[in-house]
C-alpha positions, 0 to 999 in steps of 0.5 A: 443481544450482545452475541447477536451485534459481537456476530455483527460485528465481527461480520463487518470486520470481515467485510472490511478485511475483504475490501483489503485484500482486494485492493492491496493485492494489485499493487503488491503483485501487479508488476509480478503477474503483468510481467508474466513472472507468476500467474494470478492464483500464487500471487492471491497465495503469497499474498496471503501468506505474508499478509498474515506473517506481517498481521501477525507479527508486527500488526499487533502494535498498530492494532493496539494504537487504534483500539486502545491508545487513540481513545482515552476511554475504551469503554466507548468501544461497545459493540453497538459502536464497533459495528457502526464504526466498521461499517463507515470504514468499509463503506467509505473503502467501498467508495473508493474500490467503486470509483477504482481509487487505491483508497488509504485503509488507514487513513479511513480507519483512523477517521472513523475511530478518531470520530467516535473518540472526538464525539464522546469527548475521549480523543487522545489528541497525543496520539492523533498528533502524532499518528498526523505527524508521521503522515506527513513526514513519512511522505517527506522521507519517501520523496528524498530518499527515492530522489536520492535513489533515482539520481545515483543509484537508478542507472545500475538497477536499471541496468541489473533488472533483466525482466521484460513484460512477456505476453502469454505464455507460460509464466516465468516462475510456476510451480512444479506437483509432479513430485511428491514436494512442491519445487519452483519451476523456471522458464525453459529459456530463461537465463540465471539473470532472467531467473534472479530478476524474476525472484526479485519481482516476487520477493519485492511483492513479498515484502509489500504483503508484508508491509501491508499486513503489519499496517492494514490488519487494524483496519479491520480488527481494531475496534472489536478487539477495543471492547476487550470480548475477542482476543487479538490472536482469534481477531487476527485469524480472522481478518488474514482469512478475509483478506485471503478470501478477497485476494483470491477474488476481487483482487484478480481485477487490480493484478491486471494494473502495473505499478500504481493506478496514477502512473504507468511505471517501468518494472524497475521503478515500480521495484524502488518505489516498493522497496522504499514504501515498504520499509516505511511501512514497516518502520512505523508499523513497528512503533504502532503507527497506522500508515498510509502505503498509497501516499507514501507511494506516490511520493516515492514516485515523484521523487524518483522522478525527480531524482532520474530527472536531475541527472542532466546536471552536475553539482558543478554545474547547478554552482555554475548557474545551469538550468535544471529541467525537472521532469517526473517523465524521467522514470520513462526515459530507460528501458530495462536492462539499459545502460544510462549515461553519466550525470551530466551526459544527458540532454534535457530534450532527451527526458520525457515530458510528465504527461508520458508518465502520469494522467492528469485526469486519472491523477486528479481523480486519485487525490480527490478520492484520497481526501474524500474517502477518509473524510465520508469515514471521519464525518458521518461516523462523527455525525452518527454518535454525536447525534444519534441517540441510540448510541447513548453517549 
C-alpha cells in the first residue's frame, strides 16, 4: 500500500509539473515566438533547459522551505496527505489554466500545504510570516524600481531594441543541422542590430525559465520530498521532465499571447518588466522564498507605466505646482526603435489613455482568478484533513 500511494503520489507531482510547463512557457517565451524571433518547438527546448538549471540550482532552498520549514512536524507529510495535497494544487491550477488565467503556482502551493499545517496544529507561523511578507513587498519593489526605470531609462531601451513583430516567414533566429555541430542561423536580411535585439529577446526568456525554475520546481515536488521516501536530486528530475513534457504541449496555446494576458505589451516593455521579475524571482528563491512571478509582473507593469507616464513633467515643475496625468497607457505611446522626447517635452494629450493598454474585463477576470485560485487550494485542503477521517490527524 505505501509503493502503491508513493507511485500516486509522485503521479500527481507530475501532474502538477505539467501544469507548470504550460502555463510558464508563454509568458517566458511569448514576445520571442510572437515576434517571429524563434519558433515554438526551441522556445519548448530552452525552456526546459533552463527550467531544469534554475530547479536545479537555486530550487532546492524554496523546496526545502515547503517541504520541511513551513510545518513544525514533517511527520504530517505522509503519503496518504501528499497525494491529497498535490492534488488540490493542481486541481486548483487546472481551474485557473481553464479559465486562461496565469494562476500564481506559488501561491496555490503555499495554501494547500499551509493548510495541512494549520489543520494538524504544526503551522510555523514565522515562516508563513515571512513568506506573506515578502509577497507583499516584493510587488512593492517591482512597481518602483519598474517606475524608475520607465521615467529615466525607457527612452533609450526603446530606442536600442530593433525587433519588429514579422508575420510569417522564416524565423529570425533557427538553428542550422546541416553541419556535423548545431550553429545558430540569422535571417538573411537582418542587420547586427536586428541580430542583437533578437538574442536579447531569447536571453530575456532565458532568464524568465530560469526565474521560474528556481521558484515553481517546489510547487510540485515539495510535499514528496517532506516525507523523506525520495531524495531531492530523483524528485527534481522528475518534475523538470514533466515541466518539459508540458512546455512542448499545452504551452504551444499560451506562446501565441504576447507580454502578459492583462495587457497588450510592446516588445520593449514586455523585455523591463521580464527582467525586473526575473530578478526578483530569483532573489527570494535564493533565500528559499516561494514567490509569485504574475504578481510581481503586473505591478511591474503598473509602475513602468507610470513611470513612461510621469515624463510629461519635471521635478521642477511638480515643486511649481504642474498637474501630472498619470496614464498606465504610456507604455503604448512609443513604438520600437523610436527616439522619445525629454522629460518635460511631451504633452499629457500625447499619452494613451489606460484602456489602450489594459482590458478591463480581461483584468477583472485575471484578479478575481488570482484570489480564487489559491483560496480553492487553501480551503478545501483545510476542510479535507481538518475533516475527513481517513487522514487520521
Amino acid at each position: 500500500m505505501p509503493e502503491v500511494l508513493l507511485i500516486v503520489g509522485i503521479l500527481t507531482a507530475i501532474f502538477v509539473g505539467y501544469n507548470i510547463g504550460g502555463s510558464t512557457t508563454g509568458p517566458a517565451f511569448g514576445p520571442a515566438v510572437g515576434a517571429n524571433v524563434i519558433t515554438k518547438v526551441m522556445a519548448a527546448g530552452l525552456m526546459s533547459v533552463f527550467f531544469f538549471i534554475g530547479a536545479y540550482t537555486v530550487g532546492p532552498n524554496v523546496v526545502v522551505t515547503l517541504g520541511t520549514d513551513l510545518v513544525n512536524d514533517t511527520s504530517i507529510f505522509t503519503l496518504r496527505s501528499n497525494v491529497a495535497v498535490l492534488f488540490f494544487i493542481g486541481g486548483a491550477l487546472f481551474v485557473g489554466n481553464y479559465a486562461g488565467v496565469p494562476a500564481s503556482t506559488s501561491m496555490t502551493a503555499v495554501g494547500a500545504i499551509a493548510a495541512l499545517g494549520l489543520a494538524t496544529g504544526e503551522l510555523n507561523w514565522n515562516i508563513l510570516g515571512e513568506i506573506a511578507v515578502w509577497w507583499i513587498v516584493a510587488p512593492i519593489i517591482g512597481f518602483w524600481v519598474a517606475g524608475v526605470v520607465g521615467r529615466y531609462f525607457y527612452p533609450r531601451i526603446n530606442a536600442w531594441v530593433a525587433i519588429e513583430s514579422k508575420e510569417g516567414g522564416r524565423p529570425m533566429v533557427s538553428v542550422d543541422r546541416s553541419g556535423l555541430v548545431p550553429r545558430l542561423q540569422f535571417g538573411v536580411d537582418a542587420d547586427r542590430r536586428e541580430i542583437t535585439g533578437a538574442l536579447v529577446v531569447v536571453a530575456i526568456g532565458c532568464l524568465m525559465g530560469f526565474s521560474s525554475g528556481t521558484s515553481n520546481i517546489a510547487n510540485a515536488i515539495a510535499p514528496i520530498y517532506g516525507t523523506g521516501d525520495v531524495d531531492m536530486i530523483p524528485l527534481i528530475l522528475i518534475g523538470s521532465a514533466a515541466v518539459a513534457v508540458g512546455c512542448f504541449t499545452i504551452a504551444r496555446r499560451t506562446l501565441d499571447t504576447l507580454g502578459n494576458d492583462i495587457t497588450h505589451l510592446p516588445l520593449t516593455a514586455a523585455i523591463v518588466v521580464a527582467v525586473i521579475s526575473s530578478g526578483i524571482v530569483i532573489g527570494l528563491s535564493s533565500i528559499g522564498i516561494p514567490a509569485s512571478f504574475v504578481v510581481i509582473a503586473t505591478m511591474s507593469i503598473v509602475g513602468l507605466g507610470w513611470g513612461r507616464a510621469t515624463r510629461t513633467t519635471t521635478l521642477s515643475g511638480v515643486r511649481a505646482g504642474e498637474e501630472t496625468r498619470v496614464s498606465v497607457g504610456a507604455l503604448t505611446a512609443d513604438e520600437e526603435g523610436e527616439r522619445s522626447p525629454k522629460i518635460g517635452e511631451e504633452e499629457p494629450a500625447d499619452i494613451p489613455k489606460a484602456s489602450d493598454l489594459f482590458d478591463p474585463s480581461t483584468t477583472a477576470r485575471v484578479i478575481l482568478m488570482q484570489n480564487v485560485v489559491p483560496a480553492i487550494s487553501t480551503i478545501g485542503a483545510y476542510l479535507t484533513f481538518r475533516f475527513v477521517p481517513v487522514f487520521g490527524f
